[in-house]
N, CA, C and O atoms as a CHARMM CRD file, in Angstrom:
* protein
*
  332
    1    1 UNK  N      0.83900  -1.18900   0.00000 PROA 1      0.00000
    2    1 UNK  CA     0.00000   0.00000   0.00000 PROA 1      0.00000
    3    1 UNK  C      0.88100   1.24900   0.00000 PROA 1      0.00000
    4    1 UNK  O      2.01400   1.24100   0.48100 PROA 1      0.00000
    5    2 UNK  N      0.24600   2.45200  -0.62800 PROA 2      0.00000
    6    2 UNK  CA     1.33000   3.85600  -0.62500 PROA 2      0.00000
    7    2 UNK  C      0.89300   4.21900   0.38800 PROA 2      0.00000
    8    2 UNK  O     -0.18900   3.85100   0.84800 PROA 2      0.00000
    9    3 UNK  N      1.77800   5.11800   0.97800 PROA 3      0.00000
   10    3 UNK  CA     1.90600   5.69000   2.89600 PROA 3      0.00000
   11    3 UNK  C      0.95300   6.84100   2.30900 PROA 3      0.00000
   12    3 UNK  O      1.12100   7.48700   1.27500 PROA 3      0.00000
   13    4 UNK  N     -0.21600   6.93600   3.34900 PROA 4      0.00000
   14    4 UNK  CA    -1.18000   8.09100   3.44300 PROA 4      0.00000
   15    4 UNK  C     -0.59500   9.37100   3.41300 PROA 4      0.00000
   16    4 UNK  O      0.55600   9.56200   3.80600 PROA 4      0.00000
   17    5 UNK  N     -1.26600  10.18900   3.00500 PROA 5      0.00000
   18    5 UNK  CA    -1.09400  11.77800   2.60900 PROA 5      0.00000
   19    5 UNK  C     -2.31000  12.47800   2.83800 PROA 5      0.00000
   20    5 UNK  O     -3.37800  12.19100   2.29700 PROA 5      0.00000
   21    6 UNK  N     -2.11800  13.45800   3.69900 PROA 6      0.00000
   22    6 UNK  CA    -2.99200  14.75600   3.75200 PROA 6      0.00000
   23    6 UNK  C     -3.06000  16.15000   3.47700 PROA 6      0.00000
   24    6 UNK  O     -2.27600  16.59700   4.31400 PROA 6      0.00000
   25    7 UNK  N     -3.38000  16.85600   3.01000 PROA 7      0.00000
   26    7 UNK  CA    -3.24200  18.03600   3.08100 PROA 7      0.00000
   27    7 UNK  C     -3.74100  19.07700   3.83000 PROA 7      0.00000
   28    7 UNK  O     -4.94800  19.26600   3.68500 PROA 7      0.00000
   29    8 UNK  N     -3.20700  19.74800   4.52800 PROA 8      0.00000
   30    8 UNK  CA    -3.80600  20.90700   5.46200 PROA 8      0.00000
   31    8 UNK  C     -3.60800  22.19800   5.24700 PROA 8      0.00000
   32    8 UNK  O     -2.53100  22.77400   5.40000 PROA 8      0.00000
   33    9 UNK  N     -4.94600  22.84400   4.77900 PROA 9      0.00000
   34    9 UNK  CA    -4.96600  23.82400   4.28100 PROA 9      0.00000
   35    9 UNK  C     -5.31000  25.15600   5.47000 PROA 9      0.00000
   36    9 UNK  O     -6.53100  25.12400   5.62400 PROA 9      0.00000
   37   10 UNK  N     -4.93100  25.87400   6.02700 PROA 10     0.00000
   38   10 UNK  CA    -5.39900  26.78300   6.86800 PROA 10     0.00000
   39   10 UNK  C     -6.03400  28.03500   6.12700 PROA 10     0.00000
   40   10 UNK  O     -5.51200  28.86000   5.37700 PROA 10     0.00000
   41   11 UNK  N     -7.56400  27.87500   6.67100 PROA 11     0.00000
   42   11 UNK  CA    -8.35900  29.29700   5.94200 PROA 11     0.00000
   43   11 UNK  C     -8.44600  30.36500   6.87900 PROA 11     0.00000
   44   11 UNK  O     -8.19400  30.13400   8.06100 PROA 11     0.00000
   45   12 UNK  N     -8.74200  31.40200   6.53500 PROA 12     0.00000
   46   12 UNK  CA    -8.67000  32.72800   7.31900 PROA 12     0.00000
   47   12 UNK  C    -10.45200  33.13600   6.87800 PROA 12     0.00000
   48   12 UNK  O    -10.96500  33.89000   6.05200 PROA 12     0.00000
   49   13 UNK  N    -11.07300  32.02200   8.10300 PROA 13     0.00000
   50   13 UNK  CA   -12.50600  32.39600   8.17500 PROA 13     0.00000
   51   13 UNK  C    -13.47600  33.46700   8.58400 PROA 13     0.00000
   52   13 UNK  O    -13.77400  33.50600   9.77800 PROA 13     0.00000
   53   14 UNK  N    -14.00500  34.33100   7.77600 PROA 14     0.00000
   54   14 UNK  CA   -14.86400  35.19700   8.32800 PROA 14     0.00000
   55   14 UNK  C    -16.18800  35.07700   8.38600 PROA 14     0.00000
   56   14 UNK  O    -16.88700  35.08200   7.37300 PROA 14     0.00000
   57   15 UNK  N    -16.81100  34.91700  10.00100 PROA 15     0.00000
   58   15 UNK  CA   -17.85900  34.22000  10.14900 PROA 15     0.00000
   59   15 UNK  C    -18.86800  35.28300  10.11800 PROA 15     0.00000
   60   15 UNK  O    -18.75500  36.18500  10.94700 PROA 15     0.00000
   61   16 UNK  N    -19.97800  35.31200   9.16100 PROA 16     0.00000
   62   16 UNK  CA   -21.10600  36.58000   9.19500 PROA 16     0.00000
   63   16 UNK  C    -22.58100  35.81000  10.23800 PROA 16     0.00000
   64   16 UNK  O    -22.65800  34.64200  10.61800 PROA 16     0.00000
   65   17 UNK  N    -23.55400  36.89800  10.46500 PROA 17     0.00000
   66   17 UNK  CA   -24.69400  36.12700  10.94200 PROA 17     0.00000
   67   17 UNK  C    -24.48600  35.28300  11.83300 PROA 17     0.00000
   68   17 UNK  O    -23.40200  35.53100  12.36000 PROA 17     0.00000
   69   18 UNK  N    -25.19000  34.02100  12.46900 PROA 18     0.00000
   70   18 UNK  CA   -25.09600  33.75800  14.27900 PROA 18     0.00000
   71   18 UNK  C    -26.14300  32.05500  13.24100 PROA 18     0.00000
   72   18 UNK  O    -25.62600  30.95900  13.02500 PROA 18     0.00000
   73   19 UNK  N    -27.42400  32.43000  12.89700 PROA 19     0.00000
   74   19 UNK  CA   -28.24300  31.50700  12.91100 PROA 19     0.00000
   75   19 UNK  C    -28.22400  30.51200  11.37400 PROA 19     0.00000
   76   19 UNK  O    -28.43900  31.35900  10.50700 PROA 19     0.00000
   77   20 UNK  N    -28.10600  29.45700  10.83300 PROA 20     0.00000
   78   20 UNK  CA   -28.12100  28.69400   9.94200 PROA 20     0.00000
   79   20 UNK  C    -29.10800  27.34300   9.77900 PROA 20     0.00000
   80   20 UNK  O    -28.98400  26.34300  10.48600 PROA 20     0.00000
   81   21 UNK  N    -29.81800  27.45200   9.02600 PROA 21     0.00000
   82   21 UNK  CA   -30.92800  26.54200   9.02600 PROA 21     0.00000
   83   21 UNK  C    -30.22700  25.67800   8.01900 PROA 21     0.00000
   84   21 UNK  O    -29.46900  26.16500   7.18000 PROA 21     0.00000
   85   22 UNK  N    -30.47300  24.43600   8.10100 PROA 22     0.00000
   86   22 UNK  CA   -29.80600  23.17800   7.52000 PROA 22     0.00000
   87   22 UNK  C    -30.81300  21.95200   7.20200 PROA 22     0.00000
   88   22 UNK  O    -31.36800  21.29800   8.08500 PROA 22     0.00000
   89   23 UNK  N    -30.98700  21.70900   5.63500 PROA 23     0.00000
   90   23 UNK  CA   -31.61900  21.11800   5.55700 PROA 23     0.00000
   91   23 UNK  C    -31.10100  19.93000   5.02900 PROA 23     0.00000
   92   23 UNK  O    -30.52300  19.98600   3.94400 PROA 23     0.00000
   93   24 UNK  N    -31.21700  18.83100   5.63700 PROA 24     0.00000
   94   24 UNK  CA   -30.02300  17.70700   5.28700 PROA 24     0.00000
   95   24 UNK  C    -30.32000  16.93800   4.00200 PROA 24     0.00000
   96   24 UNK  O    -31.44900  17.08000   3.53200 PROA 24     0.00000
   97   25 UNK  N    -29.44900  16.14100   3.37100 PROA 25     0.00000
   98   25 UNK  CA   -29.01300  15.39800   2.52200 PROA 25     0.00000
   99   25 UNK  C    -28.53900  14.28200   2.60700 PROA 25     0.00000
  100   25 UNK  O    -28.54900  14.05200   3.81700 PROA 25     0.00000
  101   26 UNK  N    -28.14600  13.47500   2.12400 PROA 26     0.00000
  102   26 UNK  CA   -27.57200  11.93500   2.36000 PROA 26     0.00000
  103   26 UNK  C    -25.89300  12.14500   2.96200 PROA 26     0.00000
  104   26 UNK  O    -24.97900  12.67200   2.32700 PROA 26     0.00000
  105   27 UNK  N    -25.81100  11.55800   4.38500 PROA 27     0.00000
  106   27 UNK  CA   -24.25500  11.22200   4.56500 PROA 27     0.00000
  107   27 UNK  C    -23.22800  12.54400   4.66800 PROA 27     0.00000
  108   27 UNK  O    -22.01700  12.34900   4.57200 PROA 27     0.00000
  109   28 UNK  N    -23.63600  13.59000   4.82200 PROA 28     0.00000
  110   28 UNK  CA   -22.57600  14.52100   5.07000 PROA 28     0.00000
  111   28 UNK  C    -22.44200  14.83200   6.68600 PROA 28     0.00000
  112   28 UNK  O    -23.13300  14.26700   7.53400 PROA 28     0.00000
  113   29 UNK  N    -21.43800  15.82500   6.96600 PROA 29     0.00000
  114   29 UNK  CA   -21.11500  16.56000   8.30600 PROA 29     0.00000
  115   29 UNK  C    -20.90100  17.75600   8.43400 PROA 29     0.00000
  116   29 UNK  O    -20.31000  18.17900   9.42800 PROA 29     0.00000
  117   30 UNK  N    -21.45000  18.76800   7.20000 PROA 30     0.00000
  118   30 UNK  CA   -22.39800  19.89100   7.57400 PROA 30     0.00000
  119   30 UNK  C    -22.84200  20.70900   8.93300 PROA 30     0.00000
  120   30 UNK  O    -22.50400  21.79500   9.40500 PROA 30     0.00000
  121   31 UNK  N    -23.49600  19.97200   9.22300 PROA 31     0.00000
  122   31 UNK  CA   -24.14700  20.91200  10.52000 PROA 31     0.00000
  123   31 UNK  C    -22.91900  20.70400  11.28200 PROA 31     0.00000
  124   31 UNK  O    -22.60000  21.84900  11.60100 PROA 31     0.00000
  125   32 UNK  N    -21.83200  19.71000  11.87500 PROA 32     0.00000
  126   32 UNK  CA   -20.93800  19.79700  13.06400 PROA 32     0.00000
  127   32 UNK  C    -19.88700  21.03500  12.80300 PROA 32     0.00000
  128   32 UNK  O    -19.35600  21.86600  13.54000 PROA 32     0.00000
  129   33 UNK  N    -19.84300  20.73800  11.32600 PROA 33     0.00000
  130   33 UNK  CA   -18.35500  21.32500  10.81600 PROA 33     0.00000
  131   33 UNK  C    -19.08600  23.14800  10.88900 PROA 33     0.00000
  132   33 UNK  O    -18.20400  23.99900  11.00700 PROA 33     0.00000
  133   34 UNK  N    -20.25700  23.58900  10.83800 PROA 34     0.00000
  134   34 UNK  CA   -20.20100  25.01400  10.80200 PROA 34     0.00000
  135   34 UNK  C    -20.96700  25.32300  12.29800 PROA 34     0.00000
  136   34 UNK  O    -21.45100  26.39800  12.65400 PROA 34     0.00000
  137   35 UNK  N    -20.92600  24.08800  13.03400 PROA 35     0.00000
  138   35 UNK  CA   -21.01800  24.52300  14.37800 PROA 35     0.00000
  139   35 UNK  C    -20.06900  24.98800  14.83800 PROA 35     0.00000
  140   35 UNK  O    -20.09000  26.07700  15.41200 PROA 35     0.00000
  141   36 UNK  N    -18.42800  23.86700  14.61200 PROA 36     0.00000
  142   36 UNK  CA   -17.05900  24.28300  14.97100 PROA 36     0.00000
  143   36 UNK  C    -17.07300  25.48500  14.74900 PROA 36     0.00000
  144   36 UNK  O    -16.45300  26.03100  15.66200 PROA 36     0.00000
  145   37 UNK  N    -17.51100  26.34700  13.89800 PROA 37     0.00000
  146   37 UNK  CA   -16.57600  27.63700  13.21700 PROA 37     0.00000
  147   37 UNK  C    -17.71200  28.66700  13.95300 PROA 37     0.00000
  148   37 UNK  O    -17.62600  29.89100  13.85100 PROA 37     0.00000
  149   38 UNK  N    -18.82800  27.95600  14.73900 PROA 38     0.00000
  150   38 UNK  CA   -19.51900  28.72800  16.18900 PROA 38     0.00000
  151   38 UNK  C    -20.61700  29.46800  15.44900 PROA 38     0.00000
  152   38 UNK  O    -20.92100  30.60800  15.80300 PROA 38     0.00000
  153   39 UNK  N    -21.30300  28.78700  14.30600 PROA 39     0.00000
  154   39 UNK  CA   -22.82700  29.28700  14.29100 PROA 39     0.00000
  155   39 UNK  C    -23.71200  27.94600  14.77900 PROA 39     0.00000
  156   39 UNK  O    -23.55000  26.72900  14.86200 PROA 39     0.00000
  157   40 UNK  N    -24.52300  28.72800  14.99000 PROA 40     0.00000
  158   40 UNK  CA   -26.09500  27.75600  15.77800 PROA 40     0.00000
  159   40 UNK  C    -26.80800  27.38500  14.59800 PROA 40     0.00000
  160   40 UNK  O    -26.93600  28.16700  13.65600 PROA 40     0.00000
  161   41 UNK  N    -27.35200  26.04600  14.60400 PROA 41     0.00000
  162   41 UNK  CA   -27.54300  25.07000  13.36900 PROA 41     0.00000
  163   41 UNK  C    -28.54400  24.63400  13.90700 PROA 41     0.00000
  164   41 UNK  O    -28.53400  24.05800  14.99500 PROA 41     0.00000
  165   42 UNK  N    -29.99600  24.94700  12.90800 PROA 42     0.00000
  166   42 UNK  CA   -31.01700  24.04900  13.19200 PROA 42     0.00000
  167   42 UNK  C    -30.90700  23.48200  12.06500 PROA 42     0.00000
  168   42 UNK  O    -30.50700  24.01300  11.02800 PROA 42     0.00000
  169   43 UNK  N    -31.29000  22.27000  12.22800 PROA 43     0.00000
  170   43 UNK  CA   -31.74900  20.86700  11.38200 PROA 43     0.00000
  171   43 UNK  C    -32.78100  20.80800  10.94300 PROA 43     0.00000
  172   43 UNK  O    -33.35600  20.09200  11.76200 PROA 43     0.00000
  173   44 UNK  N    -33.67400  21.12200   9.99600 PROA 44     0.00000
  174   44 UNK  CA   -35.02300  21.18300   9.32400 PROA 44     0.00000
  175   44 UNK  C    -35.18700  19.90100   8.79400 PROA 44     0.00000
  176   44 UNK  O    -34.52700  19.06600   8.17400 PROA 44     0.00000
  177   45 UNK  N    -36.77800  20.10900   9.46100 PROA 45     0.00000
  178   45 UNK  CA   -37.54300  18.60400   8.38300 PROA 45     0.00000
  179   45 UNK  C    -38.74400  19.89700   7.22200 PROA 45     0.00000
  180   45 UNK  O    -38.96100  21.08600   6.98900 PROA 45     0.00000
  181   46 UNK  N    -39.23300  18.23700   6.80200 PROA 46     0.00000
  182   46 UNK  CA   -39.85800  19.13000   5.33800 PROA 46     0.00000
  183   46 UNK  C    -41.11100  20.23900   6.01400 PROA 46     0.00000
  184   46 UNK  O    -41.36700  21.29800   5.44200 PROA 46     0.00000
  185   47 UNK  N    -41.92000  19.75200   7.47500 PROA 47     0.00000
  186   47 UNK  CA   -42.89900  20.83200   7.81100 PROA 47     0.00000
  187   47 UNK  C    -42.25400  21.94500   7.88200 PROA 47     0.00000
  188   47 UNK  O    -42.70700  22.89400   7.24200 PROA 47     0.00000
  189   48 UNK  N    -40.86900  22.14700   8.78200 PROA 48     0.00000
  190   48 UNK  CA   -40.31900  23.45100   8.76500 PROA 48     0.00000
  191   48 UNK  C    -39.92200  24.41100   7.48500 PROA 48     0.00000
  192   48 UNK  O    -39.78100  25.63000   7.38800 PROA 48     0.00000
  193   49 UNK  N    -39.80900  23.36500   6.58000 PROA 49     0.00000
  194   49 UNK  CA   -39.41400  24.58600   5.59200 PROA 49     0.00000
  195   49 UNK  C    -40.39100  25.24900   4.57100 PROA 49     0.00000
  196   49 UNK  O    -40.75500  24.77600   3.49500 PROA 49     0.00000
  197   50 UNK  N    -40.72100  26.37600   5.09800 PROA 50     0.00000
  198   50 UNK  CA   -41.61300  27.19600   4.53500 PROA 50     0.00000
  199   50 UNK  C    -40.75500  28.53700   4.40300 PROA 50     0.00000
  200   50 UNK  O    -39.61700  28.57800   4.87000 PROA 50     0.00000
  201   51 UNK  N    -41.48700  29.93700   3.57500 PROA 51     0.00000
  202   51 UNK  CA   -40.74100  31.05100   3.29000 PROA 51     0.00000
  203   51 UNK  C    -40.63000  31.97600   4.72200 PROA 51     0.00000
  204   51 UNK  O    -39.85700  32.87300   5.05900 PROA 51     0.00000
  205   52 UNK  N    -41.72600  31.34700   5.36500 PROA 52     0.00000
  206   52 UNK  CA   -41.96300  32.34800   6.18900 PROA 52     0.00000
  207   52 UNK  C    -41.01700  31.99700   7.82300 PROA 52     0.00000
  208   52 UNK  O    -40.30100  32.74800   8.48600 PROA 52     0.00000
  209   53 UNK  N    -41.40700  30.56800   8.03900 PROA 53     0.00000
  210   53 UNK  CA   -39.66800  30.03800   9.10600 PROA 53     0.00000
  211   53 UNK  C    -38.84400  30.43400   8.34400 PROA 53     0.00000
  212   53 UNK  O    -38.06700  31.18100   8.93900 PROA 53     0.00000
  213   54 UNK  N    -38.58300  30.31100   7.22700 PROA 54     0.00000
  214   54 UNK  CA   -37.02200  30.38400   6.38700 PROA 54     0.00000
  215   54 UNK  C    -36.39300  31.78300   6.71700 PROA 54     0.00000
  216   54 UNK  O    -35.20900  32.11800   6.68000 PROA 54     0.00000
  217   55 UNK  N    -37.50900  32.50700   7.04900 PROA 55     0.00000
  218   55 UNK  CA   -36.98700  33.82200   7.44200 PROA 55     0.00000
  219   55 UNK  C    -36.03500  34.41300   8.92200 PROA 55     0.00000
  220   55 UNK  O    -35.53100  35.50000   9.20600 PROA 55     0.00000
  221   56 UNK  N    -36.09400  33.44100   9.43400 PROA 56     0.00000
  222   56 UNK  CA   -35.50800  33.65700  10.79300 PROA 56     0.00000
  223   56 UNK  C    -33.81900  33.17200  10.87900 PROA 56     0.00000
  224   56 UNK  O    -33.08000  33.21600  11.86200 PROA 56     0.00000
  225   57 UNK  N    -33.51000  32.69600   9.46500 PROA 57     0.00000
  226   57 UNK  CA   -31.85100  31.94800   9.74900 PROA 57     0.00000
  227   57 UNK  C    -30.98100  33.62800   8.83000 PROA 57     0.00000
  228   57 UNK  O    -31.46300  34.62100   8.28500 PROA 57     0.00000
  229   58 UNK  N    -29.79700  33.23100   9.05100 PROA 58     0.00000
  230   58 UNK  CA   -29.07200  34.06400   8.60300 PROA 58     0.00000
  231   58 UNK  C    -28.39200  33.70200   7.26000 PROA 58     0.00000
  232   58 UNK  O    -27.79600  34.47100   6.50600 PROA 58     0.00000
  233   59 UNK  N    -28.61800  32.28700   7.10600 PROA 59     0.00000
  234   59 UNK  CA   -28.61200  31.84700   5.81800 PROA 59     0.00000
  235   59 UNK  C    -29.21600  30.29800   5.91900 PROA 59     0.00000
  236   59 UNK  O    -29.16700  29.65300   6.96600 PROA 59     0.00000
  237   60 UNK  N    -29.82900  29.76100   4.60300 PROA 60     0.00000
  238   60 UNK  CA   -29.58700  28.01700   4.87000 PROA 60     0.00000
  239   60 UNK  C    -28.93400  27.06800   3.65900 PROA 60     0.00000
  240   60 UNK  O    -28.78800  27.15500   2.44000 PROA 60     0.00000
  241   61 UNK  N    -28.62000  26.07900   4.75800 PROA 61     0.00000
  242   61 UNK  CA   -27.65800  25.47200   3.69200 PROA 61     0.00000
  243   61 UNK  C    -28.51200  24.06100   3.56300 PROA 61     0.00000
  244   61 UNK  O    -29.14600  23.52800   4.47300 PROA 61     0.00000
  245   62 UNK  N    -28.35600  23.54700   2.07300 PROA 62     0.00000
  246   62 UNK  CA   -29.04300  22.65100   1.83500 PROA 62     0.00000
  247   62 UNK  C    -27.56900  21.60100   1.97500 PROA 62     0.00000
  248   62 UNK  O    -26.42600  21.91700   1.64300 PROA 62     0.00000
  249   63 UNK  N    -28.07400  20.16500   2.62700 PROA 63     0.00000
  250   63 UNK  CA   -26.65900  19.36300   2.47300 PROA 63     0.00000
  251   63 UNK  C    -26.56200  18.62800   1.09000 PROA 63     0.00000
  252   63 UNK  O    -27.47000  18.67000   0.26000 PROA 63     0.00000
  253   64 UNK  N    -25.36600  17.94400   0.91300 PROA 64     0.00000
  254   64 UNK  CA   -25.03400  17.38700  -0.42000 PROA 64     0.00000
  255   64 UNK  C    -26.14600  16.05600  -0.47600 PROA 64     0.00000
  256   64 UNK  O    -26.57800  15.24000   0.33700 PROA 64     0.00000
  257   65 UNK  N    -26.32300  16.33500  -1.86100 PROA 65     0.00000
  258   65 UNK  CA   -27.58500  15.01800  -2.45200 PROA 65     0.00000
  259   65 UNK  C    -29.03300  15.53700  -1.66300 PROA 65     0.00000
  260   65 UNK  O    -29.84900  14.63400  -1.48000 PROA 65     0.00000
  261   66 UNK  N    -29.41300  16.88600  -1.19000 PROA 66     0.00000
  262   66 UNK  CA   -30.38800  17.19000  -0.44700 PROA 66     0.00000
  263   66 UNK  C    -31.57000  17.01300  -1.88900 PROA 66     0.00000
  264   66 UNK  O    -32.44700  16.15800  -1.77100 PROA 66     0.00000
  265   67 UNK  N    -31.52500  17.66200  -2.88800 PROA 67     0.00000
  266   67 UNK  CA   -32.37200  17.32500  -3.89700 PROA 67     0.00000
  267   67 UNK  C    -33.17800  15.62300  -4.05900 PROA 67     0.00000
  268   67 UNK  O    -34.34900  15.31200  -4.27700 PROA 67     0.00000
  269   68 UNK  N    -31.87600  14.75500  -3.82600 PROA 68     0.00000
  270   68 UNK  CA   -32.24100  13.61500  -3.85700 PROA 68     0.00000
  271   68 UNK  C    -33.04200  12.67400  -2.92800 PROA 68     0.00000
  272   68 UNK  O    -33.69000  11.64300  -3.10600 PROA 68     0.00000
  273   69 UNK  N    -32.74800  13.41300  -1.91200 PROA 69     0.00000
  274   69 UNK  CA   -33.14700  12.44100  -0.72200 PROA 69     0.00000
  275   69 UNK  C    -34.60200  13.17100   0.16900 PROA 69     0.00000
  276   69 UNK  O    -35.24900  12.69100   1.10000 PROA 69     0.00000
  277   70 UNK  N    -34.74300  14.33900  -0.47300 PROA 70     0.00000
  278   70 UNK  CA   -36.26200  15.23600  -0.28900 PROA 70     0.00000
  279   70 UNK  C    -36.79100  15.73700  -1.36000 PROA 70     0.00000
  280   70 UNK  O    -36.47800  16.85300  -1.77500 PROA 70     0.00000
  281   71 UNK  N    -37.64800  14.97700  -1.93200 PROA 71     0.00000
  282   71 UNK  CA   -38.64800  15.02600  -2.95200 PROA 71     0.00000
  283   71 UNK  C    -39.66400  16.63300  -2.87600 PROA 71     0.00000
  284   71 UNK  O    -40.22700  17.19000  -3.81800 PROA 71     0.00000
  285   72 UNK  N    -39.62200  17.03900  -1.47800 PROA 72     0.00000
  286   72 UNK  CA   -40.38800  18.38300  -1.55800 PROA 72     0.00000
  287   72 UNK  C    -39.44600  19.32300  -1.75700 PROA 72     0.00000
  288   72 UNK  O    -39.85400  20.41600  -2.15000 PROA 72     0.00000
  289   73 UNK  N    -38.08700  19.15700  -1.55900 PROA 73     0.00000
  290   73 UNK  CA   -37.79200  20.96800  -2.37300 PROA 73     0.00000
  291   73 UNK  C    -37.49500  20.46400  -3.28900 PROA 73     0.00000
  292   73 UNK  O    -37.31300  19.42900  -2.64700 PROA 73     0.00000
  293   74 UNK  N    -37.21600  20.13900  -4.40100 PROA 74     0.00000
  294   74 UNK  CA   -37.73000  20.03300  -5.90100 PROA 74     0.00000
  295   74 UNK  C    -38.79900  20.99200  -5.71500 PROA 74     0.00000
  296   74 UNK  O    -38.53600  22.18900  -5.82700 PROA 74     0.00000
  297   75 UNK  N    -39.64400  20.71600  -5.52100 PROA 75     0.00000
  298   75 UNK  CA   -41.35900  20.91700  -5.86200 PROA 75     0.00000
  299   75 UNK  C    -40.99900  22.23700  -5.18800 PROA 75     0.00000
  300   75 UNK  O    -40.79700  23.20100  -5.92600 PROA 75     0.00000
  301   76 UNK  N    -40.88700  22.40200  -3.73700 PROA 76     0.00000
  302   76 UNK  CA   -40.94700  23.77500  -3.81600 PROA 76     0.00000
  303   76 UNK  C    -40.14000  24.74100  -4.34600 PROA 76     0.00000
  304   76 UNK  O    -40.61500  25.87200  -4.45000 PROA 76     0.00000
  305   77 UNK  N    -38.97500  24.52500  -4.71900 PROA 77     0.00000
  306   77 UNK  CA   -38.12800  25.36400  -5.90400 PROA 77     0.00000
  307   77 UNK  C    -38.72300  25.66800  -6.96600 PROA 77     0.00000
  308   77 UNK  O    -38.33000  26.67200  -7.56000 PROA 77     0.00000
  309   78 UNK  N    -39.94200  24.81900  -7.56200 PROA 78     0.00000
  310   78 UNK  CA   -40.64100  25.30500  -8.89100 PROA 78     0.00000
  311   78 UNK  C    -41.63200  26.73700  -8.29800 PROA 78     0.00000
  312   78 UNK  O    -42.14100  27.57500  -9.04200 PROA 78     0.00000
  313   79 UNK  N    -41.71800  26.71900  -6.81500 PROA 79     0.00000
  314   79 UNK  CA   -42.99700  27.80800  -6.95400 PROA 79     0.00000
  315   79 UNK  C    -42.38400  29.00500  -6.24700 PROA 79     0.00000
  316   79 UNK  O    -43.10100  29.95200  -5.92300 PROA 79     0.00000
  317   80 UNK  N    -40.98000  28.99200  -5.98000 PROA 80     0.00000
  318   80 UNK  CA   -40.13500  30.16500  -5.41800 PROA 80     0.00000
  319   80 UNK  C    -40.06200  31.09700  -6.26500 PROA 80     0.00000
  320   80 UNK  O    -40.34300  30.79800  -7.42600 PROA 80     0.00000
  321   81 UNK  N    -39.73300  32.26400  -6.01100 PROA 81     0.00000
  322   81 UNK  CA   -39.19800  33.38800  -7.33900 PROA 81     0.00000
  323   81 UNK  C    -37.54400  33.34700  -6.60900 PROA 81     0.00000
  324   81 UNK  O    -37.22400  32.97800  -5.47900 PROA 81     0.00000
  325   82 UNK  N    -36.63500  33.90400  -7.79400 PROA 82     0.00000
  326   82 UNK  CA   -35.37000  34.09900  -7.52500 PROA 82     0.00000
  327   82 UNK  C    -35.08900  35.21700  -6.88500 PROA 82     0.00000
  328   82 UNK  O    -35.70200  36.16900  -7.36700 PROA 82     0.00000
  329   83 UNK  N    -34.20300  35.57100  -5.72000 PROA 83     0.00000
  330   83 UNK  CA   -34.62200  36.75500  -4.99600 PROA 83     0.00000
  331   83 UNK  C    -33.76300  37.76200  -5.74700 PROA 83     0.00000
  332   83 UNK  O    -33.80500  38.95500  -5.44600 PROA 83     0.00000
């Protein structure tokens, strides 16, 4: 086997806003990793996400394969306008 290799990259993070709504996806670590960097992470299911809760985060992040693994935002992406 070849001897493992990593790379460590050091970023110079600037953290905006406090609140992040997170709507998960298949198999990622998302919500821990932007807890570390000290924002507050709610975890949304499909009742919560509406325009009008959506309004209370400082941003939200959809996780990787989130399209795939929640059949309702598809659907609600068709009836959003682009802001």
């Amino acid at each position: 086997m070849p001897p493992a290799e990593a790379k460590i990259v050091r970023a110079d993070i600037k953290r905006k806003g406090e609140r992040i709504g997170y709507i998960p996806g298949a198999g990622d670590d998302i919500p821990q990793s932007l807890q570390q960097i000290g924002y507050t992470v709610k975890t949304l299911d499909g009742s919560e996400i509406t325009a009008e809760n959506l309004k209370r985060f400082d941003a939200v992040v959809l996780g990787i394969r989130a399209y795939n693994t929640q059949d309702h935002i598809a659907a609600g992406r068709q009836s959003c306008s682009p802001m």
